[in-house]
N, C-alpha and C positions, 0 to 999 in steps of 0.2 A: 759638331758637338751634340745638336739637341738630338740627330739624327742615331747616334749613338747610343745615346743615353734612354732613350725608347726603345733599343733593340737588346742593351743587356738585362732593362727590365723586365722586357718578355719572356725573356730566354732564362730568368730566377725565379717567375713566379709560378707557381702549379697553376693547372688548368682551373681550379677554382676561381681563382681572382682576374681571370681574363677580362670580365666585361669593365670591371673598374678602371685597370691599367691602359684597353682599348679606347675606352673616352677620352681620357685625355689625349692621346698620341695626334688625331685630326689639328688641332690646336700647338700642339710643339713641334710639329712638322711645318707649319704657316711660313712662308718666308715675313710675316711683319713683323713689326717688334713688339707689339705687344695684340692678343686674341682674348675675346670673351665667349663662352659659348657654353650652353646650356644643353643636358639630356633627360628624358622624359622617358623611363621603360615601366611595361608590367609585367612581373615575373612571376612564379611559383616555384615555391621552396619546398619539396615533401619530404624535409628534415631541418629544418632550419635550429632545433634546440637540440641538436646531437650531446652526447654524455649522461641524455637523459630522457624521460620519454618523447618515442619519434612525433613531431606537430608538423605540422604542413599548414601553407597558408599560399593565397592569393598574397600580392602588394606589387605598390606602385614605388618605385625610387626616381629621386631628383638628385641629378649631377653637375649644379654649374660650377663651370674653369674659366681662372681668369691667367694668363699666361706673361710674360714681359720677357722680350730677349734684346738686350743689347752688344752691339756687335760694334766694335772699336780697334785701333788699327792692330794693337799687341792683346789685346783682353776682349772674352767673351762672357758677358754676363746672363743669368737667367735664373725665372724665379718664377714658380707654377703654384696658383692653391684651389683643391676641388674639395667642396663640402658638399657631402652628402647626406640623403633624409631618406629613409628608409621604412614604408611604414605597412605593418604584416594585418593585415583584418582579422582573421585569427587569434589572434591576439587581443582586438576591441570588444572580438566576441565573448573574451571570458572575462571582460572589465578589468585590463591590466591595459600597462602602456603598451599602445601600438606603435611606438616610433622608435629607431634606432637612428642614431648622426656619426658621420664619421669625418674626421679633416686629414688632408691628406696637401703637403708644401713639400716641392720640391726646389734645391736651390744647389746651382752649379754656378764654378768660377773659373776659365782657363785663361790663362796667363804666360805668354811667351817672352822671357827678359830680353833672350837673343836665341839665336839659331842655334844654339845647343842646351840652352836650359828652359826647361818647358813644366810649373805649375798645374796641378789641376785642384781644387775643392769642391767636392758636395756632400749635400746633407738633403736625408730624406726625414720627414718627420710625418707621423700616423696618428692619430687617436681612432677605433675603433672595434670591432668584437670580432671579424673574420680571420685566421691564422697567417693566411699569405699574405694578408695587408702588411699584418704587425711584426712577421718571425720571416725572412726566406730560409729557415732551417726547417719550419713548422716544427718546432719545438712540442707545442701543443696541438695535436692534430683536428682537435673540433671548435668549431664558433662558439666565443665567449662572450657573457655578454656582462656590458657597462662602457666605460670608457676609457679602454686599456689604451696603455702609449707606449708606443716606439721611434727612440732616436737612432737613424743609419748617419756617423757622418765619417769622414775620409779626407786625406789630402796624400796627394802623389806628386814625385819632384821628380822627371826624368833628367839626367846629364847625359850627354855627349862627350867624352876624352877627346876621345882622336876617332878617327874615320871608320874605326871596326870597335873600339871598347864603349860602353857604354852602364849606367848604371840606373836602378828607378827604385828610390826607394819611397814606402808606404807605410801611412799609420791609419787606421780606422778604430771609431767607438762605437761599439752598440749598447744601445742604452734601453732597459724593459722597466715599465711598472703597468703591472695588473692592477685593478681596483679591488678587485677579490681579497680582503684581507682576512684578521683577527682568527685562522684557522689554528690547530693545537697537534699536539702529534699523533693524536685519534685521527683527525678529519683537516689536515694541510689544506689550506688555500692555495689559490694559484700567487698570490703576493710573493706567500713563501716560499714555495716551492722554484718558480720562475723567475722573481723579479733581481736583477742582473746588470752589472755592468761591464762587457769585453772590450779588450783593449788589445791588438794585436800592430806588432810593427814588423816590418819585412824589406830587407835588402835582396837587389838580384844584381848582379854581374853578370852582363849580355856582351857577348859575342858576336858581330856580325860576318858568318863563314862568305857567305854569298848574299848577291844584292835579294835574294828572297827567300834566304834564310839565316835565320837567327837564334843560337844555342845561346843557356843560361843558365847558372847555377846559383840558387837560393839560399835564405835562412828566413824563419819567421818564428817570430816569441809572440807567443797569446798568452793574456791573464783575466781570470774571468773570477769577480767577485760577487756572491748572491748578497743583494743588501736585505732582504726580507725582514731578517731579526724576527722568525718566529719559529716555533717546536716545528718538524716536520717528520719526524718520529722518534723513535726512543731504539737504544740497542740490547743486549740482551740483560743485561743489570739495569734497567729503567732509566740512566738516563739518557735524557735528550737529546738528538740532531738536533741540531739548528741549523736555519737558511745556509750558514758561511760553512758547515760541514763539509758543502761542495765544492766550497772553492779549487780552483784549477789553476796550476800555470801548464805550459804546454810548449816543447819545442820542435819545430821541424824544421830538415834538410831536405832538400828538392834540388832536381835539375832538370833539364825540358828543353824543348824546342819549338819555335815559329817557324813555319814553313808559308809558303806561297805558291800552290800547286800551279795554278795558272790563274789569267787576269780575274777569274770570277770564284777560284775556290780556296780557298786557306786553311789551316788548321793548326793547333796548338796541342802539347801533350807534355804531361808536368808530372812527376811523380819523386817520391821519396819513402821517410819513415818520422811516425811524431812520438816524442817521448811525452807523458804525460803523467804528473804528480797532483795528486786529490790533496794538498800538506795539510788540509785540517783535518783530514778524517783522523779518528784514533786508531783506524790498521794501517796508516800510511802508505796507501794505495798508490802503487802505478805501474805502468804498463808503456808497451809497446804498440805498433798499429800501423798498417801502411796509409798513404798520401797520394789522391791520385787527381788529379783535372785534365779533361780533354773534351777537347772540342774542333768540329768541323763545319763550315759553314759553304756554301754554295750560293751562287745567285745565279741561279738559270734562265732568266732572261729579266729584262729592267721589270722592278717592281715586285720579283717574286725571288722567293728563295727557300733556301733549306740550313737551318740547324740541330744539330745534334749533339754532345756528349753525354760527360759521365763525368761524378764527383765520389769521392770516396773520403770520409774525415769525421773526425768526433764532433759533435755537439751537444747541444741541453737535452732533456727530456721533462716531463710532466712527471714520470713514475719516481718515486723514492720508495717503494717498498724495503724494511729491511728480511733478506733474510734468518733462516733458522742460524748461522753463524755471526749472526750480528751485523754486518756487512750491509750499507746504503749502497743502496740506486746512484749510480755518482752519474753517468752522463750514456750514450748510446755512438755505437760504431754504424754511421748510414753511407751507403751505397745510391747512388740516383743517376738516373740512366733519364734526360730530356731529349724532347724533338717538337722544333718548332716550325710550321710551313706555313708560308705566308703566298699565296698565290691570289695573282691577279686576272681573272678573267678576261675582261673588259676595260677600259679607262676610267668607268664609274663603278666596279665592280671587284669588290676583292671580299676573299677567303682565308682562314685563318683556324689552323688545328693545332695545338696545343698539347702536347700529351705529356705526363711523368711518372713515373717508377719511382720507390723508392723501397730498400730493405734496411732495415735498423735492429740493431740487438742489444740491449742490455748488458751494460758492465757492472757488476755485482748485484745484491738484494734478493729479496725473492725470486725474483725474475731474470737471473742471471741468465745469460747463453738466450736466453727467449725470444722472439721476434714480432718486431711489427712489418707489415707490408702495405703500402701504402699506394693508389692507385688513382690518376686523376686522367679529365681530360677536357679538353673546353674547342668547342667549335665554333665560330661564327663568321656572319657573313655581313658584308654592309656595302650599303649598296648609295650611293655620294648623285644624290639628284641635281644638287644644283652648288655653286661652291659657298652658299651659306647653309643648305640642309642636306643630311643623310639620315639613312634609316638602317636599323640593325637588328637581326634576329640572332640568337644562340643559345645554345645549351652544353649546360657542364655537368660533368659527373665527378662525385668521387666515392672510394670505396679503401675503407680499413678491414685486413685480416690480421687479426691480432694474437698473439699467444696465453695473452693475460684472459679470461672470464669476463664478458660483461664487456669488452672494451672496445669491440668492431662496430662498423656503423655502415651503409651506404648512402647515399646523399644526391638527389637529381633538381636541377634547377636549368630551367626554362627562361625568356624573356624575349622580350621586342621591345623598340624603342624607338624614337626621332630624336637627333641632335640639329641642334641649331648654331651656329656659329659668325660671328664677325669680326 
């Protein structure tokens, strides 16, 4: 389970937030049942206040985790929390705070009643200012800063019928508040603009054709309500958007297949179409849109491997421009193309490249049809001296081309570290 659950983390987060999610993983991988362990990096940020003028600074961050896994004969518990301290000199220099915190708890519950009905729950919970901590949609694509929070949480209930039917059904909440508030329809805050709560629930009906493959056809309802409660512009008769102008329900059909190409490669591929209604806007906006997920994974020899897909699907955006027809920014159509490889050199020595794509376009507003293009990539390497310390060097980039004026950035960050662990 924990083995898992570190691997789809990797495999959502852009290559920015690698070193964060890498720290911990040493520690949830432990056969004990419960680990402490402590990291110590110095990085350089030569953009760290993106959206607005570029600063660059030297700083040192502190990551200690404290981890608890319990393993019992039908139930597996676990409960992870890393708080971090983040502090920029740059920042001291112009007599403002130098320190950023972020907490970061992770908490899973798997539960088998019998041999055919199988539980699962978790909940991820964030406070902090970097995008892929708080959003895996990156919603908002630059570092915010304060002590924005985000709730992931989930439960899944697989059945078994009989020997080939099968069913898994799923409900997830994600929950956002920015601290950015009291913005107006001149100058939106991120409260307004972002702050959100989705609710999606999702039945499949799986088919087992053969023993290593698996067809399935879907449904899934998402509801997504902005609680902001503030202006976030006005339409062409003055008055106001407000936060819930955006709200969304949203349905899709999908069908897909699990395969098992052989004992080390697998792959998954899911596609359909999602109907989507904006019901509070006053043009009563909605649309059509395809649906797509896929994914490959390989493990080419113990310890190393290869992922890759591709996601295609609506989500949030930052922008609400209205345009010349009146018409809100209601949400963006993105494309994301990952690849994950994790190789092992040596026994005390592993590698780790990170890359993602993403293309997103605007669904109404000024910036209808427009595009954002989004570009990340995170390397690193660590190297495991002893099985209480390692040490780790890496570097991430990221890089926005954007359609909007003013609104592209690039972004390079450097570090090295020692973790300590027991």
């Amino acid at each position: 389970m924990k083995k898992i659950f570190i691997s789809a983390g990797l495999a959502a987060v852009s290559a920015a937030g690698f070193e964060t999610v890498f720290a911990a993983a040493p520690d949830a991988l432990s056969p004990k049942d419960w680990n402490v362990s402590g990291t110590l990096r110095g990085f350089y940020d030569d953009n760290y206040a993106v959206g607005g003028n570029q600063k660059g600074s030297f700083g040192l961050e502190v990551l200690p985790t404290i981890s608890l896994n319990v393993p019992l004969q039908q139930t597996e518990f676990g409960l992870r929390y890393t708080y971090g301290l983040f502090y920029y000199q740059q920042r001291q220099d112009m007599g403002v705070d130098a320190f950023d915190q972020t907490h970061q708890m992770e908490l899973w519950l798997d539960h088998a009643f019998n041999e055919r009905w199988r539980a699962n729950v978790t909940d991820s919970f964030a406070i902090g200012q970097e995008p892929q901590l708080l959003d895996p949609q990156q919603s908002v694509p630059y570092r915010i800063e304060g002590d924005n929070m985000a709730n992931h949480a989930n439960f899944t209930l697989n059945t078994e019928w009989t020997r080939l039917l099968s069913t898994a059904f799923h409900y997830g909440n994600d929950f956002y508040d920015y601290q950015n508030s009291g913005g107006n329809a001149s100058a939106p805050s991120y409260a307004g603009i972002l702050n959100r709560d989705e609710q999606n629930v999702s039945l499949d009906f799986q088919w087992t054709i053969q023993p290593e493959t698996m067809a399935f056809i879907g449904y899934n309802f998402n509801l997504v309500n902005y609680t902001g409660g503030e202006q976030i512009a006005v339409d062409l008769n003055g008055v106001p958007y407000m936060s819930d102008s955006r709200d969304l329900m949203s349905h899709t059909a999908y069908v897909g297949v699990n395969h098992q190409f052989t004992a080390n490669i697998s792959g998954m591929v899911k596609g359909g179409v999602t109907y989507t209604d904006s019901y509070n806007d006053s043009r009563n906006s909605t649309s059509l849109s395809p649906y797509a997920d896929l994914s490959v994974s390989y493990t080419y020899i113990p310890g190393s491997y290869v992922q890759v897909g591709l996601t295609h699907q609506i989500n949030a955006t930052d922008v609400v421009s209205p345009g010349l027809d009146g018409s809100l920014t209601q949400n963006q159509e993105s494309t994301v193309v990952y690849a994950d490889i994790n190789h092992r050199f040596t026994p005390k020595l592993l590698g780790t490249v990170i890359g993602r794509f993403s293309s997103s376009t605007f669904n109404g507003g000024a910036y209808n049809n427009s595009s954002d293009e989004a570009y990340g990539l995170g390397i690193n390497l660590n190297y495991q001296i002893n099985r209480h310390f390692s040490t780790d060097l890496g570097y991430n980039y990221d890089d926005l081309v954007s359609g909007i004026a003013g609104r592209s950035y690039d972004r390079n960050r450097v570090y090295i570290g020692l973790t300590a662990k027991y």
